[in-house]
C-alpha positions as CSV (number, residue, x, y, z in Angstrom):
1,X,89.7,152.2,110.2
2,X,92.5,149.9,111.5
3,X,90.4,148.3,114.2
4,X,88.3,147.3,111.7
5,X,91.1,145.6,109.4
6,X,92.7,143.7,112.5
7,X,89.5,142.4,113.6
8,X,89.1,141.0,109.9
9,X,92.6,140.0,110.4
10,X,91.8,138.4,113.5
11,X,88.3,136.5,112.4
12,X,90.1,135.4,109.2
13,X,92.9,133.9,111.3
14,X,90.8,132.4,113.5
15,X,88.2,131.5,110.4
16,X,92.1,129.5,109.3
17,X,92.6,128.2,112.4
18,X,89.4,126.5,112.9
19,X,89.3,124.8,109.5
20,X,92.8,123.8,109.8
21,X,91.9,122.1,113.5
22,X,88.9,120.6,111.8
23,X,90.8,118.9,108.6
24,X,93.0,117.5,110.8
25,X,90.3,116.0,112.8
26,X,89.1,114.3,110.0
27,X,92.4,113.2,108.8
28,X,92.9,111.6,112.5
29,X,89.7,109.7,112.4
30,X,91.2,107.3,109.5
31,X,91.8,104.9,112.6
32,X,89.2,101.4,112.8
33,X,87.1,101.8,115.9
34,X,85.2,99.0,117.4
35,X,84.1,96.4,120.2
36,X,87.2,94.3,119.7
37,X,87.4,90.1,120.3
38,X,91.1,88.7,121.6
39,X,91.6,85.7,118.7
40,X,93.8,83.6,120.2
41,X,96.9,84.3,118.4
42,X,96.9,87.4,119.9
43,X,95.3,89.3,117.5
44,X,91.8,90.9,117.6
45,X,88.9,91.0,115.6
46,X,87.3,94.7,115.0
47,X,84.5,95.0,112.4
48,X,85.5,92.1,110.6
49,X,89.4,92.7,110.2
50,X,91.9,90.7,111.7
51,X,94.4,93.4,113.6
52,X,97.9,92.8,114.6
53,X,98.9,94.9,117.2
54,X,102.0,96.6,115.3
55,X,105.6,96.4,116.5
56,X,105.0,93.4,118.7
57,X,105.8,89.8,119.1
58,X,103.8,88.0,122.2
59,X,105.9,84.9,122.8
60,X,104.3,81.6,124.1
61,X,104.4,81.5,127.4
62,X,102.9,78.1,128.1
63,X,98.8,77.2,128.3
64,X,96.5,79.0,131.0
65,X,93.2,77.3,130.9
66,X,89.9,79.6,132.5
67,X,87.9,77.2,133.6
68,X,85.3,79.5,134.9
69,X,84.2,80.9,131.4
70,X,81.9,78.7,129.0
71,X,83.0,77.4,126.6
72,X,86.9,76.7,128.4
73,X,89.7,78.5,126.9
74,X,93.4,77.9,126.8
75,X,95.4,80.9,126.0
76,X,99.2,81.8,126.5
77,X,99.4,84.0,129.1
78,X,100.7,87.1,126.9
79,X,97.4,86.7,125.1
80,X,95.4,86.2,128.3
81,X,96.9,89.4,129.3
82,X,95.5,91.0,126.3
83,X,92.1,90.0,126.8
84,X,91.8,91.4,130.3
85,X,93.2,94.6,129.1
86,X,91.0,94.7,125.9
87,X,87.5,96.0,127.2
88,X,84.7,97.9,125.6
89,X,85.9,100.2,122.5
90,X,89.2,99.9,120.6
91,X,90.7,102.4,118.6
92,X,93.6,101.3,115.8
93,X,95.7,103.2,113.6
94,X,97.1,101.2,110.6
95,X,100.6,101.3,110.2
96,X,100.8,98.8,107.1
97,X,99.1,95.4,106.2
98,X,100.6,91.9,105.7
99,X,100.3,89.2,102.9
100,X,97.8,87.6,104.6
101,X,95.5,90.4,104.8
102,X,95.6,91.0,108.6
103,X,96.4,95.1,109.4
104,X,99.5,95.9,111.8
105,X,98.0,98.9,113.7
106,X,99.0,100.6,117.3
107,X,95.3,100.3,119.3
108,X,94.1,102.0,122.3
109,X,92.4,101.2,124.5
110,X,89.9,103.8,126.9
111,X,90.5,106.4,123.5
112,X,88.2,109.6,123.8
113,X,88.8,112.9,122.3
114,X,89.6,113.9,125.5
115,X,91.6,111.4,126.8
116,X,94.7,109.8,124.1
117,X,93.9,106.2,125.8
118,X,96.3,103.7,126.6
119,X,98.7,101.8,124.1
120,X,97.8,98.0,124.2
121,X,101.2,97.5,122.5
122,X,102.8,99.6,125.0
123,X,101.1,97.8,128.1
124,X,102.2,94.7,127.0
125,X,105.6,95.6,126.5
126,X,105.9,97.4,129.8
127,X,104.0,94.3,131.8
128,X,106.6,91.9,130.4
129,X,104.1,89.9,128.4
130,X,105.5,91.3,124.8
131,X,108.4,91.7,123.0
132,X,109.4,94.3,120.9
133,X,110.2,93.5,117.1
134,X,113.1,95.4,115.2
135,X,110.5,97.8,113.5
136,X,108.8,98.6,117.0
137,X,109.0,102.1,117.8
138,X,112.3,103.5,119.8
139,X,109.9,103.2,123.2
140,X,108.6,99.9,122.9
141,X,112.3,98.3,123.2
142,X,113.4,100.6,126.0
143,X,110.0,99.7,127.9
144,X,111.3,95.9,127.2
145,X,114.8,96.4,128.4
146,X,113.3,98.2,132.0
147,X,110.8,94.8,131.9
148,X,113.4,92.6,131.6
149,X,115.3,94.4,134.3
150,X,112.2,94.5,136.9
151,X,111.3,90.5,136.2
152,X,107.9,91.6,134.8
153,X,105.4,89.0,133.0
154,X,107.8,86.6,131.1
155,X,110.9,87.6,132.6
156,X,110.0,87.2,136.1
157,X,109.8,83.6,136.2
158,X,110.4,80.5,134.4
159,X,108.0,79.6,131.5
160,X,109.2,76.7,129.5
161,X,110.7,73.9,131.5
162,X,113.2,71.8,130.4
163,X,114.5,68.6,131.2
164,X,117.8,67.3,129.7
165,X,117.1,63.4,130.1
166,X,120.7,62.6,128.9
167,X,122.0,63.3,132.2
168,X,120.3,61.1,134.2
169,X,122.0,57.9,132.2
């Protein structure tokens, strides 16, 4: 008799289990998945929504120009970054929306249920190529500080030059 009351027990805890795991499945697939474009403000284009990649600012970092690709375009070279990272599938989680329409989300790239992906904020950051805005997670601005530090991306070398003309008179 009390084998067969624990092995309810046991199915209806696993029955609970099992429903709970698959609610909160469905509650983590709120996120926008899709083949995503690189505009060239940095922001991409997924199923006809304009995402901002959240907690991020990509600086200009002067004008690359790929010659090679038809028709030629000019990019900074945080957002040229970007594009090479950005390949097949993005997934993005919204974190809020702007007055302009566009969503702020965290997106991975490589994002499977197997695999969590990479953070295309994240890489940025780490790669020297972003910066991270006051409302970025606690990560993104220590991965800017050890950036910095290293001379990655747009700390390792001069971007903007400038020329103060004055002196020479």
């Amino acid at each position: 008799m009390r084998r067969g009351r624990a092995s309810a027990r046991l199915l209806l805890a696993f029955t609970t289990v099992c429903l709970m795991l698959a609610m909160g499945a469905a509650a983590a697939d709120d996120g926008i998945e899709g083949h995503a474009f690189v505009r060239d403000d940095g922001s991409l284009w997924i199923k006809n929504r304009v995402i901002v990649l959240f907690g991020i600012y990509l600086p200009p970092s002067g004008r690359q120009c790929r010659d090679w690709t038809s028709p030629i375009r000019c990019d900074s070279r945080s957002v040229l970054a970007l594009d090479e990272k950005v390949r097949g599938f993005i997934t993005c989680f919204p974190e809020g929306e702007d007055q302009e329409g566009r969503i702020h989300a965290v997106c991975y790239v490589g994002r499977t249920s197997f695999n969590p992906g990479e953070d295309l904020g994240a890489y940025l950051i780490q790669n020297g190529w972003a910066l991270a805005l006051p409302n970025a997670p606690f990560e993104y601005h220590a991965m800017e500080r050890l950036a910095e530090a290293q001379g990655q991306g747009l700390w390792g070398y001069l971007v903007d030059s400038y020329t103060d003309y004055r002196r020479r008179w």
